[in-house]
VOPAGU-2260 file (C-alpha; in pm, 1 decimal, decimal comma):
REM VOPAGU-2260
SITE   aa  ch    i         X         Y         Z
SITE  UNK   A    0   12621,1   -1598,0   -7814,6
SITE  UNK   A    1   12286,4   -1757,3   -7713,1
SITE  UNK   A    2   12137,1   -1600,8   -7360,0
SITE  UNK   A    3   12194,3   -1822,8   -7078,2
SITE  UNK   A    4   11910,2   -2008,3   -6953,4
SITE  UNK   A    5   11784,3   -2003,6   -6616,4
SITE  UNK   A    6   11717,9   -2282,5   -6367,6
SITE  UNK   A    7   11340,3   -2341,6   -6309,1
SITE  UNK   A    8   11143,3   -2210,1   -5996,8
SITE  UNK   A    9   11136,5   -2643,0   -5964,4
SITE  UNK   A   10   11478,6   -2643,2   -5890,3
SITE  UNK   A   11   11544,9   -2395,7   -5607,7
SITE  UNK   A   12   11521,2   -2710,2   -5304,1
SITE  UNK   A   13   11801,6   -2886,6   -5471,6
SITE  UNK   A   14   11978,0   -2573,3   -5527,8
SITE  UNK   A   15   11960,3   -2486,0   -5162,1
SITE  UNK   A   16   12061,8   -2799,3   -5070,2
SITE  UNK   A   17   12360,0   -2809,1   -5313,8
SITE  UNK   A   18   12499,7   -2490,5   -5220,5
SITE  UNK   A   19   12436,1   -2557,7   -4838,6
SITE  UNK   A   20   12633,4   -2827,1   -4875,5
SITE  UNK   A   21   12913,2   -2632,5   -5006,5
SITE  UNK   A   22   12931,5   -2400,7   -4682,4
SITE  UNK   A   23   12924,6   -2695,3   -4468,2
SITE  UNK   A   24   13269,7   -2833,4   -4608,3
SITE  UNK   A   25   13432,0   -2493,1   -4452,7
SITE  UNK   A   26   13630,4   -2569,2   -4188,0
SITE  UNK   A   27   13552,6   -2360,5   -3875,9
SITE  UNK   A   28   13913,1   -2206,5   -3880,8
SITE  UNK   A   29   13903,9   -2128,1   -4237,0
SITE  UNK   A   30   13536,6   -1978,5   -4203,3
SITE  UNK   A   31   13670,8   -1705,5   -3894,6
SITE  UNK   A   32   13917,1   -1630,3   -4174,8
SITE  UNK   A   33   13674,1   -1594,4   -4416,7
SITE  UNK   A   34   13428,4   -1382,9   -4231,7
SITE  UNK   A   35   13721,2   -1114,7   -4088,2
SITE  UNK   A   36   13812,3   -1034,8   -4500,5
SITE  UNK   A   37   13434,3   -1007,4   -4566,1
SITE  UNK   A   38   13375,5    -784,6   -4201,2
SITE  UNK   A   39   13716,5    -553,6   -4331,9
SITE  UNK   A   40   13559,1    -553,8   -4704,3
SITE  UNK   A   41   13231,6    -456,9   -4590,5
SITE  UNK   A   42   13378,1    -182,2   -4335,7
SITE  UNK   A   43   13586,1     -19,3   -4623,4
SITE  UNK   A   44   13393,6      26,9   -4926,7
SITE  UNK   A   45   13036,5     113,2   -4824,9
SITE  UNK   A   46   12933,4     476,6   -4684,0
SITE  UNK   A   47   12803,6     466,9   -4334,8
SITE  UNK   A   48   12771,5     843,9   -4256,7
SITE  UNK   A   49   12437,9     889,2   -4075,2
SITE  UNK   A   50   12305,2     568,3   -4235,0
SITE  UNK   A   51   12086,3     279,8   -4031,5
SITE  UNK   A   52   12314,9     -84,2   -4081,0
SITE  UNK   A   53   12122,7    -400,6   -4050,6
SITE  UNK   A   54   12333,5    -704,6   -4018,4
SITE  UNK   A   55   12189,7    -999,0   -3911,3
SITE  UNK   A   56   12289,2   -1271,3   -3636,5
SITE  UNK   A   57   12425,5   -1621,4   -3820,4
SITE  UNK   A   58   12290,3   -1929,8   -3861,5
SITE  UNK   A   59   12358,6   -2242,9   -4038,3
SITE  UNK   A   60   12715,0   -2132,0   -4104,2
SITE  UNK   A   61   12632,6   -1787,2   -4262,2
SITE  UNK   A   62   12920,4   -1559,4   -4290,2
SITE  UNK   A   63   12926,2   -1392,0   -3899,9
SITE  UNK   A   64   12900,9   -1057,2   -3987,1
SITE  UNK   A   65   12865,8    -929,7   -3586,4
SITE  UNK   A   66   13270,3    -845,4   -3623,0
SITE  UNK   A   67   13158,6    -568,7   -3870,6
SITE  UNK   A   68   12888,3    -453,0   -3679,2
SITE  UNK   A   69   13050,0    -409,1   -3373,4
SITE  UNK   A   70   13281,9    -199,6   -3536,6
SITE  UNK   A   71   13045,6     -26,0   -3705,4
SITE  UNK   A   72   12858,8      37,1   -3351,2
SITE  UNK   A   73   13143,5     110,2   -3143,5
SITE  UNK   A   74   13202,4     409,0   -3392,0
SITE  UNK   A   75   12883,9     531,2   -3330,9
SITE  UNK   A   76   12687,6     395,5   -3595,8
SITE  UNK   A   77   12343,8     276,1   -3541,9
SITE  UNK   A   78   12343,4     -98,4   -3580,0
SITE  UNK   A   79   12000,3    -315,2   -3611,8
SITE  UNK   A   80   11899,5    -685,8   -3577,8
SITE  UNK   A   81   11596,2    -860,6   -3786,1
SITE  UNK   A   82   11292,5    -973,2   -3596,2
SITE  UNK   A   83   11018,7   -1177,8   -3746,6
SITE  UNK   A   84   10742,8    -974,9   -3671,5
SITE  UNK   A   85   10484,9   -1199,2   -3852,4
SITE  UNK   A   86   10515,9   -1491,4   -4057,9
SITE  UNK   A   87   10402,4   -1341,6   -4394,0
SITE  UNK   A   88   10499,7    -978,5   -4304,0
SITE  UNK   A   89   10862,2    -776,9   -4394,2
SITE  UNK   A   90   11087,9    -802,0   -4079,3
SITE  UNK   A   91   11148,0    -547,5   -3859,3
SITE  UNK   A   92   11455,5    -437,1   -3741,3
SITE  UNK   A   93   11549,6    -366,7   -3396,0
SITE  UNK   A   94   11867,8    -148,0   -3254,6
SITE  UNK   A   95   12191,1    -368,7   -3146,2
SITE  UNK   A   96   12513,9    -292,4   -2937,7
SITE  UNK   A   97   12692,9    -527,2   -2796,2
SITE  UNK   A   98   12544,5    -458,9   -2449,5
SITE  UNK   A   99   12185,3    -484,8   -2610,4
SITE  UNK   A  100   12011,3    -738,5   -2397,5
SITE  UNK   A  101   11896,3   -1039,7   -2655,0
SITE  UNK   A  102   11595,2   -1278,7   -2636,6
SITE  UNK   A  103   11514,5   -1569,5   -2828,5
SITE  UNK   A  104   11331,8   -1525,5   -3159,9
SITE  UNK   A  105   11122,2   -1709,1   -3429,2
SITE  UNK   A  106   11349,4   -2075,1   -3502,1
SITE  UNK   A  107   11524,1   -1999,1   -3198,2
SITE  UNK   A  108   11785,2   -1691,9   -3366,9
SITE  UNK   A  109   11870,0   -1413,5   -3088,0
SITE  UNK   A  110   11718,8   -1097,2   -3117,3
SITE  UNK   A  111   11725,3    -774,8   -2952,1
SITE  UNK   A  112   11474,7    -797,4   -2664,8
SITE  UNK   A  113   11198,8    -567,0   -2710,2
SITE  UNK   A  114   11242,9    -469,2   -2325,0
SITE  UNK   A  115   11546,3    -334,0   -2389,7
SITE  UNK   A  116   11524,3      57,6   -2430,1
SITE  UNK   A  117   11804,1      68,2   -2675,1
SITE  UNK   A  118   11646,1    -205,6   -2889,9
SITE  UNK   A  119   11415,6      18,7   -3044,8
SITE  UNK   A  120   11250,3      -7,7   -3376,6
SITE  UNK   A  121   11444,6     127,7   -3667,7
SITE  UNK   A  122   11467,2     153,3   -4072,1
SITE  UNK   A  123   11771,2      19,6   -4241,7
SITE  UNK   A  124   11930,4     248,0   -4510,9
SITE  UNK   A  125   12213,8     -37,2   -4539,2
SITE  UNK   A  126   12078,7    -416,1   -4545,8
SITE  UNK   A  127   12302,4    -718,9   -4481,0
SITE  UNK   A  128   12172,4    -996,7   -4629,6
SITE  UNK   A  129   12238,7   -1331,4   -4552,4
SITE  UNK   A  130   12171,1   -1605,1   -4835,1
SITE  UNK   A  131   12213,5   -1986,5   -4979,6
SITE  UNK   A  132   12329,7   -1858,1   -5313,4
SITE  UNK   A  133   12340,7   -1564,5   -5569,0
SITE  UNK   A  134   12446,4   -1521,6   -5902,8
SITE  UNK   A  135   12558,7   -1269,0   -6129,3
SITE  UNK   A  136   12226,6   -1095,8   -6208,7
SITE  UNK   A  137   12285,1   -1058,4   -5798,0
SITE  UNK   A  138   11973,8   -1287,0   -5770,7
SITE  UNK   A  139   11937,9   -1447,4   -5438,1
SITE  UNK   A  140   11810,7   -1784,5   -5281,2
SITE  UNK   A  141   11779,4   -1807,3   -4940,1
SITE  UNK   A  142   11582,0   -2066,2   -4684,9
SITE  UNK   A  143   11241,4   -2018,7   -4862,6
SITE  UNK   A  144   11032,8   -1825,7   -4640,9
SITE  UNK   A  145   11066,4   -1499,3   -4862,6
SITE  UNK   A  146   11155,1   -1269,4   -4540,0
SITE  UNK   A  147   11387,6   -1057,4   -4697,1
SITE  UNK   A  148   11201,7   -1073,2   -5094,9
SITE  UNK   A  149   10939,8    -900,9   -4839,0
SITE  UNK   A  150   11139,7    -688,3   -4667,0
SITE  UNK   A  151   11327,4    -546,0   -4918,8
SITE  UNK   A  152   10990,2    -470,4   -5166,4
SITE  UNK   A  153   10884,4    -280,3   -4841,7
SITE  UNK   A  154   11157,3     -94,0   -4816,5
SITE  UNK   A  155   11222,4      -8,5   -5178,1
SITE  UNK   A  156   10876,4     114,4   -5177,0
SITE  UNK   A  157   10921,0     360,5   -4930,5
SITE  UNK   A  158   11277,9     474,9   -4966,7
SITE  UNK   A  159   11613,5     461,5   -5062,5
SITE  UNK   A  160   11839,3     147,4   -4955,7
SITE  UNK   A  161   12113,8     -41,7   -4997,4
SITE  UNK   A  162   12081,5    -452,5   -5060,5
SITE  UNK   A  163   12435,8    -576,2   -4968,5
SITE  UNK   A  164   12472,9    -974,3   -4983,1
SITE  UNK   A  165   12683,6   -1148,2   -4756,2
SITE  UNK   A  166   12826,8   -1478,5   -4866,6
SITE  UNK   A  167   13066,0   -1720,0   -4911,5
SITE  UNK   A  168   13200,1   -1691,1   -5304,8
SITE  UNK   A  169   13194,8   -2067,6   -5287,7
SITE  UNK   A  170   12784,8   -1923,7   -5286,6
SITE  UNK   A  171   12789,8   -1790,9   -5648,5
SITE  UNK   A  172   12614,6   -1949,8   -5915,9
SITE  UNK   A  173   12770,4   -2052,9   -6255,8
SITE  UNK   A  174   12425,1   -2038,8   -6355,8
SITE  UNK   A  175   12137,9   -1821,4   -6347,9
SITE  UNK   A  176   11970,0   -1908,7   -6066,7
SITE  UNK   A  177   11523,7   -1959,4   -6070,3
SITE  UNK   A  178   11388,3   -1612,6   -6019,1
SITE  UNK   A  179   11012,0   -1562,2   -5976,1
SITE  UNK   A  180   10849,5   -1180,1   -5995,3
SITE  UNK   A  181   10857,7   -1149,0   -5607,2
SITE  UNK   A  182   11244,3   -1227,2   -5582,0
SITE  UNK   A  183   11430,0    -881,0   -5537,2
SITE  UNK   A  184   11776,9    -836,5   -5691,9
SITE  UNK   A  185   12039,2    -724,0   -5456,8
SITE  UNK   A  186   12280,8    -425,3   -5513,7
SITE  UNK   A  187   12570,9    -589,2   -5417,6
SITE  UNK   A  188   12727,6    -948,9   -5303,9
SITE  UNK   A  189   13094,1    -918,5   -5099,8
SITE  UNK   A  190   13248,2   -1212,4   -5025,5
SITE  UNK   A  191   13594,2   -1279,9   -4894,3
SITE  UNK   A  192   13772,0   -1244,7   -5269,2
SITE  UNK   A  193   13518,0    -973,1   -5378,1
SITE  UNK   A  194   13260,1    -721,4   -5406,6
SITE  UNK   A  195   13005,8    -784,6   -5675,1
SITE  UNK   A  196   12778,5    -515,1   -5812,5
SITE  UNK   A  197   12502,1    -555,4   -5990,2
């Protein structure tokens, strides 16, 4: 059987667009639904012992992850934000709880205010990552700034860590999506139906 081609780098605006589309046609109700068998999914089947979690706060009709964090947190795991430190830098990631006092961030996403004592700086061993779409090589596309392609080529470089995608499995792919050398693969996509891992 031939190899599958992939999309061109060209494509990836109409791709984004295409697949943000898709998320917008889930209904709010269906969407809580949604996100509560992702939060349970994600709770389940990934080891937290004495591991840093990064989630990440939604936008644009992401999956809310925050249930699983919260759980996560009131069990006395340590729970982090992303900040945008710099535009062309790797985020940073700052400690949550739910009585963490936020602050407005870059495009106007909370974030754990730096004033806050417990909102102190810290390295995810577990990353949440939101995204547009994936596919089954468990490449991602996101909004096109390359935060988290930065982010997680940081982190690799320096230890061990866990990419988990977050997502909506109306999100996957059929089709390989564009990938470029700086675009990191993740290590796993759950979504409501499944876990993917790549």
């Amino acid at each position: 059987m031939e190899a599958q081609q992939q999309m061109p780098a060209s494509d990836k605006k109409s791709i984004r667009d295409e697949f943000l589309e898709e998320r917008r046609k889930i209904s709010p109700v269906v969407e809580q639904h949604y996100a509560a068998e992702i939060a349970s999914k994600v709770i389940n089947n990934f080891d937290f012992k004495n591991k840093v979690v990064a989630g990440y706060w939604p936008v644009h009709g992401e999956a809310d992850i925050r249930p699983a964090l919260m759980h996560l947190s009131s069990a006395g795991h340590i729970c982090a934000l992303p900040v945008i430190a710099r535009e062309d830098a790797p985020l940073i990631f700052r400690r949550w709880t739910s009585t963490v006092k936020m602050a407005q961030g870059a495009h106007g996403i909370p974030v754990p205010d730096k004033n806050d004592p417990v909102a102190e700086v810290v390295d995810p061993d577990i990353l949440l990552v939101p995204l547009v779409a994936y596919d089954r090589r468990g490449m991602r596309i996101g909004y096109g700034a390359g935060y988290y392609d930065r982010t997680i080529a940081d982190l690799r470089a320096r230890k061990t860590v866990q990419t988990v995608g977050i997502a909506f499995s109306v999100q996957k792919s059929m089709e390989l999506l564009p990938a470029e050398s700086h675009d990191m693969p993740l290590d796993y996509v759950v979504t409501e139906r499944m876990i993917d891992r790549f």
